[in-house]
C-alpha positions as CSV (number, residue, x, y, z in Angstrom):
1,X,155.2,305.9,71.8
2,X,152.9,305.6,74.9
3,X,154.0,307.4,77.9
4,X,154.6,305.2,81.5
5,X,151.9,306.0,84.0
6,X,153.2,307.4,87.2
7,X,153.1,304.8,89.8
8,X,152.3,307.4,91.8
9,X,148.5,307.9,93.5
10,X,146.3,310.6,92.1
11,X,145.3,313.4,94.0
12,X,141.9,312.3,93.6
13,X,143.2,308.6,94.4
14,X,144.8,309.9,97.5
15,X,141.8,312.0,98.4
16,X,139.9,309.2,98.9
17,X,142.2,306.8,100.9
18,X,142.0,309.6,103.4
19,X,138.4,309.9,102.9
20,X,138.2,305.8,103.7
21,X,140.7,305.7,106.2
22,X,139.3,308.1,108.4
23,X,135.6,306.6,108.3
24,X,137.7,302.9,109.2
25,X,139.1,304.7,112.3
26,X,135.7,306.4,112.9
27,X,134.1,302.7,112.9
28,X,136.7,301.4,114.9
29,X,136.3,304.0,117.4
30,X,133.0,303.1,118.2
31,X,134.1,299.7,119.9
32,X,137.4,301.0,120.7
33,X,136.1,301.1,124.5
34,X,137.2,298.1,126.3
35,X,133.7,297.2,126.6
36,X,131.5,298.0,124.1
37,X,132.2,294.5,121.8
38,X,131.0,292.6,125.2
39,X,128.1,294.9,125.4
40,X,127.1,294.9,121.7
41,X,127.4,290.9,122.3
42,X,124.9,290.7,124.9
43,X,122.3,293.0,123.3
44,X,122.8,290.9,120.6
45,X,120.5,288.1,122.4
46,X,118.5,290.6,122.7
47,X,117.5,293.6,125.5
48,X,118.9,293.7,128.9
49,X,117.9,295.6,131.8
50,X,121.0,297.6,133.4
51,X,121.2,295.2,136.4
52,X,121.1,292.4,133.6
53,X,123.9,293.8,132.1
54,X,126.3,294.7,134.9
55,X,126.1,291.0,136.2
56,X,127.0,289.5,132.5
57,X,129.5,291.7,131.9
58,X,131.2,291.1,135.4
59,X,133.9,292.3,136.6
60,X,132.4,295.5,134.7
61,X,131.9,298.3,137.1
62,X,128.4,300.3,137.3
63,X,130.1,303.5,136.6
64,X,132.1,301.8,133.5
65,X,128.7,300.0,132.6
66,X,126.8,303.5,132.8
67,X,129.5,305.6,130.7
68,X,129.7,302.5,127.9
69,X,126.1,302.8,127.7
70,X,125.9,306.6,127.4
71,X,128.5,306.3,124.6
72,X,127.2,303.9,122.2
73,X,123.2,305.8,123.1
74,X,125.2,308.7,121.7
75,X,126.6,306.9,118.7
76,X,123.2,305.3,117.8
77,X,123.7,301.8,118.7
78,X,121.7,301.1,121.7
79,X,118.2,302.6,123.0
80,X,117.6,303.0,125.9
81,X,113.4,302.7,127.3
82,X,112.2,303.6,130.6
83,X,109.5,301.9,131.9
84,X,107.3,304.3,134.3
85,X,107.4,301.8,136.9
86,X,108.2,301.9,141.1
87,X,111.1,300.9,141.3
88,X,111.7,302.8,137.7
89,X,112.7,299.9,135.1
90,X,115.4,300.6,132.2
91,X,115.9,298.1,129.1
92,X,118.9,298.7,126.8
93,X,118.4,297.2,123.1
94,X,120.1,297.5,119.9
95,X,119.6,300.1,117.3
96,X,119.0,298.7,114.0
97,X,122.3,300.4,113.3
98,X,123.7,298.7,115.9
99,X,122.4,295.2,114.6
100,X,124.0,295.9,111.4
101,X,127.7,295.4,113.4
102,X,127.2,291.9,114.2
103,X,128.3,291.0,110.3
104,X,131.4,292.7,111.0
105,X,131.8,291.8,114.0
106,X,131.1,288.1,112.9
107,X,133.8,288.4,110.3
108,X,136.1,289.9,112.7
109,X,135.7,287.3,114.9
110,X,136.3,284.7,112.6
111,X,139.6,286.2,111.3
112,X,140.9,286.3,114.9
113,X,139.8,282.3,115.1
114,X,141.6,281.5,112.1
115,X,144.9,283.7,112.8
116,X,145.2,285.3,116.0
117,X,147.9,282.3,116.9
118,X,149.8,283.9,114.0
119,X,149.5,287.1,115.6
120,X,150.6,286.0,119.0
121,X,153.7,283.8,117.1
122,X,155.2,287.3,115.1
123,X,154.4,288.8,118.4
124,X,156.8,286.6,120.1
125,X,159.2,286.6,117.6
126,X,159.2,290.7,117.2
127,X,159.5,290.2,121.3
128,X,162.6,287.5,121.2
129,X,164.2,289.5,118.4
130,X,163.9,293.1,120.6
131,X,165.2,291.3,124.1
132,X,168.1,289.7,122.5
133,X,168.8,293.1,120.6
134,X,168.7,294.9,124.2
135,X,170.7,292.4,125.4
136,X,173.5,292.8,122.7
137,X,173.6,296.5,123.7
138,X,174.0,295.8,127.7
139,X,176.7,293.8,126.4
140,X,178.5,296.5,124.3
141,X,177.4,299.0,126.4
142,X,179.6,297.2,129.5
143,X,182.6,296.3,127.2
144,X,183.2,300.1,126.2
């Protein structure tokens, strides 16, 4: 007689989900800043001087411009070149590890095309379902 499998994960099994789920967040966390996806975008038609930047990117602040760029030079997916030139001339560009997110961030962008109406509907609903909840305990809440 064969013996039933556990149904549940391996150590080994679970070892890894953590492994994968951690390098997701990791990933994610690189354009978890509000604007690093708009920045990444841009670079994506190619390099932009700072000034270039800052007025695509509007209502983008220099300091918030300067700090998203720092971040992603850090994280390898932009280089920065300066130009010895009077007035000194900076060009930001993408990595070639930072051209390899615009598959991802294709796909990504397709998925929230095709259901981010479904997203906003379950939001609503979650939404209706919570205010009329809250509204039944106002109601109890008064009657005791």
């Amino acid at each position: 007689m064969m013996r039933a499998m556990s149904a549940a994960p391996t150590s080994l099994h679970t070892t890894e989900r953590t492994r994968n789920a951690r390098l997701i967040r990791d990933a994610l966390g690189l354009l978890s800043s509000k604007w690093s996806v708009d920045v990444l975008l841009a670079l994506g038609d190619g390099s932009r001087r700072y000034h270039e930047l800052l007025g695509d990117l509007e209502p983008i602040s220099e300091k918030v411009l300067t700090q998203t760029l720092r971040a992603m030079e850090r994280d390898g997916l932009i280089g920065r070149q300066v130009h010895a030139e009077v007035p000194p001339r900076v060009d930001y560009a993408l990595t070639p590890l930072g051209a390899t997110l615009a598959a991802p961030m294709r796909a990504l962008g397709t998925w929230s095309l095709g259901h981010g109406r479904h997203v906003e509907a379950a939001r609503e609903r979650f939404d209706m379902r919570r205010a009329i909840q809250q509204q039944a305990q106002q109601r109890s809440r008064a009657a005791a």
